[in-house]
C-alpha positions as CSV (number, residue, x, y, z in Angstrom):
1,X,80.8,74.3,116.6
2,X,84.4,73.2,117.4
3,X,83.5,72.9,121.1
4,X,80.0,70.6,120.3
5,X,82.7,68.5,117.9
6,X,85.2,68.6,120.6
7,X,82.4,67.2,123.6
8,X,81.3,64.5,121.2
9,X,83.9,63.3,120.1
10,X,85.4,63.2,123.7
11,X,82.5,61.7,125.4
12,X,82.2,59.0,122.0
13,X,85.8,58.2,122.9
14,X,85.6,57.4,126.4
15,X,82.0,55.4,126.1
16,X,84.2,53.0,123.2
17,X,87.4,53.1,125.3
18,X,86.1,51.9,128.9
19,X,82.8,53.5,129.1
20,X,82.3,57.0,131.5
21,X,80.9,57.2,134.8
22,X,78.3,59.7,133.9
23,X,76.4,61.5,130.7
24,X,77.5,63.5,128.2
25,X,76.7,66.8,129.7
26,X,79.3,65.9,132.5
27,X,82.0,65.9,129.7
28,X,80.7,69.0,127.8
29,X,81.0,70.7,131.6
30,X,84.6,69.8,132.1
31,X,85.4,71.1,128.7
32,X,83.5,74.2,128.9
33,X,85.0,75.0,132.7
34,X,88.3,74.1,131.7
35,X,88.5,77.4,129.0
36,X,88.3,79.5,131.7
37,X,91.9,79.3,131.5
38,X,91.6,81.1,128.1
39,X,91.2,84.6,130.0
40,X,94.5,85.9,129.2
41,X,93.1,86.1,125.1
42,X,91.0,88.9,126.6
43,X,94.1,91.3,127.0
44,X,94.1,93.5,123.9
45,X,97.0,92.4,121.5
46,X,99.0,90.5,124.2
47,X,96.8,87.8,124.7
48,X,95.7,87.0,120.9
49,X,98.7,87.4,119.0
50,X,101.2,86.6,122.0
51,X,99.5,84.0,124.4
52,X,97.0,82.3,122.3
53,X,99.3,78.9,121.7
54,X,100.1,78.7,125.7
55,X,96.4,79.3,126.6
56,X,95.3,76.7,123.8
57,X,97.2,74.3,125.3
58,X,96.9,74.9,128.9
59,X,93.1,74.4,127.9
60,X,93.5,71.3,126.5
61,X,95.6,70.3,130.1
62,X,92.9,71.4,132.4
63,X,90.3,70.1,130.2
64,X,92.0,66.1,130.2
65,X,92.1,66.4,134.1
66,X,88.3,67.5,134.7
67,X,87.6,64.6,132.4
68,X,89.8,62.2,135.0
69,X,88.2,63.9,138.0
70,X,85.0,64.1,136.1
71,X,84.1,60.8,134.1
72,X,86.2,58.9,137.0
73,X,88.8,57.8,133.5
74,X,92.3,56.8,134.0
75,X,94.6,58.9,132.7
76,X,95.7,57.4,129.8
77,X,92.0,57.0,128.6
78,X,90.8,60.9,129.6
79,X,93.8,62.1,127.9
80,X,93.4,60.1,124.6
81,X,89.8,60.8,124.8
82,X,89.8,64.8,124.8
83,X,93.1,65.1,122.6
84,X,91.5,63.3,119.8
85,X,89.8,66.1,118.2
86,X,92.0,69.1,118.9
87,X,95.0,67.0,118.0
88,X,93.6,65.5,114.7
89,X,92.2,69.1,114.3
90,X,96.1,70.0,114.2
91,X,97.7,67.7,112.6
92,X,95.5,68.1,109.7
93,X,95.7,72.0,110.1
94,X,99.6,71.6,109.5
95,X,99.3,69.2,106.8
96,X,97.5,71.6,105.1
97,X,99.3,73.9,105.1
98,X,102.6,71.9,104.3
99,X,100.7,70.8,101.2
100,X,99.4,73.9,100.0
101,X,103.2,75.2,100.0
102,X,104.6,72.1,98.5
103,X,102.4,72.6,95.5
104,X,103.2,76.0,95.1
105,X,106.6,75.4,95.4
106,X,106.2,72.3,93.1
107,X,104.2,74.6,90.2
108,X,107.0,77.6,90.2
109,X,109.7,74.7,90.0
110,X,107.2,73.0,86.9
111,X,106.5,76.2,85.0
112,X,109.7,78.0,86.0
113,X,110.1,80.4,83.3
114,X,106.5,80.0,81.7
115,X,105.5,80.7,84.5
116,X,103.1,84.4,85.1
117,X,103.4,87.0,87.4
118,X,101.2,89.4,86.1
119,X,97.6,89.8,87.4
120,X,97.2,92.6,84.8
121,X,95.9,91.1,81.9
122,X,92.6,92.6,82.0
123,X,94.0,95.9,82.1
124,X,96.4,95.6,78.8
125,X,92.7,94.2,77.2
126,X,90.9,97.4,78.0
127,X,93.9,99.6,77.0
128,X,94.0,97.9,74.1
129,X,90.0,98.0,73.3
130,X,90.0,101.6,74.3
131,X,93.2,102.7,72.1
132,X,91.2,100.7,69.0
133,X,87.9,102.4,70.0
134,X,89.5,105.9,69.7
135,X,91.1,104.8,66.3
136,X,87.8,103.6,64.9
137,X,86.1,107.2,65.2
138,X,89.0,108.6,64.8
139,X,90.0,107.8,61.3
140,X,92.2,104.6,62.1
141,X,94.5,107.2,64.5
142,X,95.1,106.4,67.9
143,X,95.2,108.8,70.7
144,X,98.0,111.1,70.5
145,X,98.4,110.2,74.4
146,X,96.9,107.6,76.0
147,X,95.4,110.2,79.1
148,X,92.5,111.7,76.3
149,X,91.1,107.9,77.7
150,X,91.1,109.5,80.5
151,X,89.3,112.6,79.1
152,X,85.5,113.5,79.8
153,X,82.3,115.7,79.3
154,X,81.4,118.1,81.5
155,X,78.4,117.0,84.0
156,X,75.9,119.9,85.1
157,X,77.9,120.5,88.1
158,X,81.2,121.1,86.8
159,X,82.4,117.6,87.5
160,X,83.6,115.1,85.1
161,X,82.1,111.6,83.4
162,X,83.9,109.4,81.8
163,X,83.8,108.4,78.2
164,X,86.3,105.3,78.0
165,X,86.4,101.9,79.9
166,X,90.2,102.8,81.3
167,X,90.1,104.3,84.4
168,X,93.8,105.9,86.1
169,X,94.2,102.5,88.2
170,X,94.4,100.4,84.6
171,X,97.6,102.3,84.1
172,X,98.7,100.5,87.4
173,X,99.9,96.7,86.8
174,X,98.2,95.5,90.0
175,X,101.3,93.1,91.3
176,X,103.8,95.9,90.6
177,X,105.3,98.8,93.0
178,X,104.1,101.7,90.9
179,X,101.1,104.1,92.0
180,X,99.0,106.2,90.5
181,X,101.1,109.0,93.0
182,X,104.5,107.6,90.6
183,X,102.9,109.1,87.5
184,X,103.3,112.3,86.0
185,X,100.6,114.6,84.5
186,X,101.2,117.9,83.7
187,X,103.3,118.5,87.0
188,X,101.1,116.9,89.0
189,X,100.5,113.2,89.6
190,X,97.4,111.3,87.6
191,X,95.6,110.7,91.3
192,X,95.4,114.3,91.4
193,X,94.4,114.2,87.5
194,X,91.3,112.0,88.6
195,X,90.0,114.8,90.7
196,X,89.9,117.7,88.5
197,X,87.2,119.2,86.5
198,X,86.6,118.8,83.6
199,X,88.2,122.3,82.5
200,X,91.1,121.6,84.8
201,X,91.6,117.8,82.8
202,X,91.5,119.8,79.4
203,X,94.4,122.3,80.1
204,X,96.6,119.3,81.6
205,X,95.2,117.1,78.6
206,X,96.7,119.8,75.9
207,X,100.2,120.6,78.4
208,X,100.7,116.8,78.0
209,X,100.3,116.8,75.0
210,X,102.3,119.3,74.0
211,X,104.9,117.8,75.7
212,X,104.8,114.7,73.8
213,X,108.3,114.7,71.2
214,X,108.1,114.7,67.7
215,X,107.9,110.9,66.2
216,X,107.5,109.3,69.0
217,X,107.4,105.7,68.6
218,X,107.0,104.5,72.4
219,X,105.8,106.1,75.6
220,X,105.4,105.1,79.0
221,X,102.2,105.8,80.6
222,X,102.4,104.1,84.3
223,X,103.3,100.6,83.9
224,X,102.7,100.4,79.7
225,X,104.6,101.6,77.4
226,X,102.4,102.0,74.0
227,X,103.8,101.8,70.4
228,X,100.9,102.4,67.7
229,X,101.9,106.0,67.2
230,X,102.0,106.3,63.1
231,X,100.3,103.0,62.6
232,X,96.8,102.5,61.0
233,X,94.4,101.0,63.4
234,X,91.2,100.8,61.1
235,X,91.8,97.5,60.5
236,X,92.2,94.6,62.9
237,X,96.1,93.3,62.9
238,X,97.0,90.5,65.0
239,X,100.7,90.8,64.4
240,X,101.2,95.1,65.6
241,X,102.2,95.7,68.8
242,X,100.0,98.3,70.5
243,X,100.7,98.0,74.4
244,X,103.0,96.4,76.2
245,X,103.0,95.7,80.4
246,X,106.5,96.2,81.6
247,X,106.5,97.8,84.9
248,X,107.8,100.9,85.6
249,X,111.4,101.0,86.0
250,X,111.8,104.4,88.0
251,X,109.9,102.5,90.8
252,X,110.2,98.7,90.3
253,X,113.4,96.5,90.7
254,X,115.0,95.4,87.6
255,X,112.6,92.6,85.8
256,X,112.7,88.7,86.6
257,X,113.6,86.7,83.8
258,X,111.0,84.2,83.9
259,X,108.4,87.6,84.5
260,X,105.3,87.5,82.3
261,X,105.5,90.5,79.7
262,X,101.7,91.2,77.8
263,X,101.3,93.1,74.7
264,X,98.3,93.9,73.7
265,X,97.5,93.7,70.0
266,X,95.9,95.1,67.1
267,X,93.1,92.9,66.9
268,X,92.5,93.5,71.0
269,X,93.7,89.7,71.5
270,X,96.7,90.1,74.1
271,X,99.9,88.2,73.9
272,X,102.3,86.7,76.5
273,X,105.7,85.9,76.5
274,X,108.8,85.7,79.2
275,X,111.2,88.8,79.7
276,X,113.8,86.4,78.4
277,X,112.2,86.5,74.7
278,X,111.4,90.1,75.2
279,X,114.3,91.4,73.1
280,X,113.6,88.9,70.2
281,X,110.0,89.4,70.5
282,X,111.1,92.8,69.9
283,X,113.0,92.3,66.8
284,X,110.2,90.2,65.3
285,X,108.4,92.6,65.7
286,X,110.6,95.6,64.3
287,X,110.8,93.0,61.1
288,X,106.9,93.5,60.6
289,X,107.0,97.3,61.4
290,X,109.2,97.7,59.0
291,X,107.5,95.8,56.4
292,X,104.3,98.2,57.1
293,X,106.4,101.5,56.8
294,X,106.8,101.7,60.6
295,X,110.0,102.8,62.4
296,X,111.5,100.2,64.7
297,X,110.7,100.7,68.5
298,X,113.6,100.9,71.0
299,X,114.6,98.6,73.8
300,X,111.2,99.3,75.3
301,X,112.9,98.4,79.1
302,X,114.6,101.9,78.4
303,X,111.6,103.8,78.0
304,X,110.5,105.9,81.2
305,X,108.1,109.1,81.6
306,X,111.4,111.1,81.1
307,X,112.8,109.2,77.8
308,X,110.2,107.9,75.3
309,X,111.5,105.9,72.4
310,X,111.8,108.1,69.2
311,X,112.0,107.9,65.3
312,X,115.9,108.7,64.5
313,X,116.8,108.7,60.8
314,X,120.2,107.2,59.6
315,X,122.0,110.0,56.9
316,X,120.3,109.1,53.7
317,X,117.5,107.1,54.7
318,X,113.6,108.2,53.5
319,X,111.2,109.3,56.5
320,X,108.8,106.5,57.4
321,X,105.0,107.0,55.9
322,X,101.8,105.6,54.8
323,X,102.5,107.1,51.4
């Protein structure tokens, strides 16, 4: 299509600029014998990604000179003629492109801090509907560990269904460095989890939890970390933290100030805020946990696979309950 625009527009040219010595099909010839030229694309690698600039315009040469030769033009005409299109073509190529990443870079300088990062915010939803789903047949409990989501029936052949909406990539922020390979289950990682049976996911399902410390308050499953251990989830809440996004710090860089944290809430709506606000945020939050009998949560940036946040009692303070 670019070579019919390129021959009309050529042969247009010349009939408005002087007129041409013969038809149109003598133009769309010298165009279409001048890419012979164009061979060298034909080498494997070299010619595409190395020669393809050099051949384009060596084309565009040979082309303007069989239109001299060819439509009897001068050579002023014949060159403004053919170089119309391909040169518009360019210039509005470039412009393009130059736009494009003047907006962006107009947009990050606009939103700045505000602005997000995150392309997970689907994933801390269905965490978050999933850890509420448990907790609804479960007596207003949430999972003990976040990988029973990842649980399953056994199908006739041994093999395993699922029962949640959360699949092991969820646990993956999708513009982050982690992998499911970067998390730990049961000595293994959770892409091996994802291939076991369904016997083989129970006996990891009850190591891991095993593992998990006494009064916990936040642990780090992948890129969330998830702090509703303790807390009744049989009613909505829009104020209780359930999950939060922060990437993994065992295989991420240290977070960007104006990165886009998301915490999912109690009531499955899911919040955003900067990393700036994250440690107020946090203590906002710790006021309400407190006011519903709920230990504080740590500096959640600390908590890895290794170190979950836990419930540590000042001398002379009461344990935290329901009661």
């Amino acid at each position: 299509m670019l070579v019919v625009l390129w021959g009309l527009s050529t042969h247009g040219l010349l009939r408005v600029t002087g007129g041409a010595q013969h038809t149109i099909g003598r133009t769309f010839e010298a165009i279409l014998y001048s890419s012979g030229v164009t061979f060298p694309m034909a080498v494997p690698f070299f010619g595409v990604y190395c020669g393809s600039t050099f051949v384009m315009i060596w084309w565009m040469v040979s082309a303007v000179l069989m239109i001299v030769y060819g439509q009897k033009a001068h050579g002023g005409r014949a060159t403004f003629a053919t170089l119309a299109f391909p040169g518009t073509l360019f210039i509005l190529i470039v412009a393009g492109y130059m736009g494009l990443a003047s907006y962006t870079v107009t947009r990050m300088q606009t939103m700045g801090p505000g602005m997000s990062w995150s392309t997970g915010f689907s994933a801390t939803r269905t965490l978050t509907t999933d850890v509420m789903d448990y907790a609804r047949i479960n007596n207003g409990s949430g999972p003990p560990h976040v990988i029973l989501l990842l649980q399953s029936d056994a199908e006739p052949n041994g093999r395993a269904i699922r029962m949640w909406n959360t699949s092991a990539d969820d646990f993956v922020e999708a513009s982050t460095s982690t992998y499911t390979e970067d998390i730990a289950v049961d000595g293994a990682t959770l892409d091996e989890f994802e291939i076991l049976t369904s016997a083989e996911r129970r006996t990891a399902v009850a190591n891991v939890l095993d593992a998990m410390p006494e009064n916990v308050v936040a642990y780090r499953f992948g890129d969330y970390v998830f702090t509703y251990h303790g807390a009744d989830l049989s009613t909505p809440d829009n104020l209780l933290w359930i999950v939060v996004m922060l990437p993994d710090p065992d295989v991420n860089d240290p977070l960007i100030p104006w990165q886009t944290i998301e915490v999912g809430l109690a009531d499955q709506s899911v919040q955003t805020f900067q990393v700036t606000d994250l440690a107020m945020q946090t203590r906002t939050q710790n006021v309400y946990r407190t006011s519903i009998r709920l230990p504080p949560l740590p500096d959640l940036t600390t908590v890895t696979h290794n170190a979950p946040g836990v419930a540590r009692l000042v001398e002379g303070d009461e344990p935290f309950s329901d009661e």
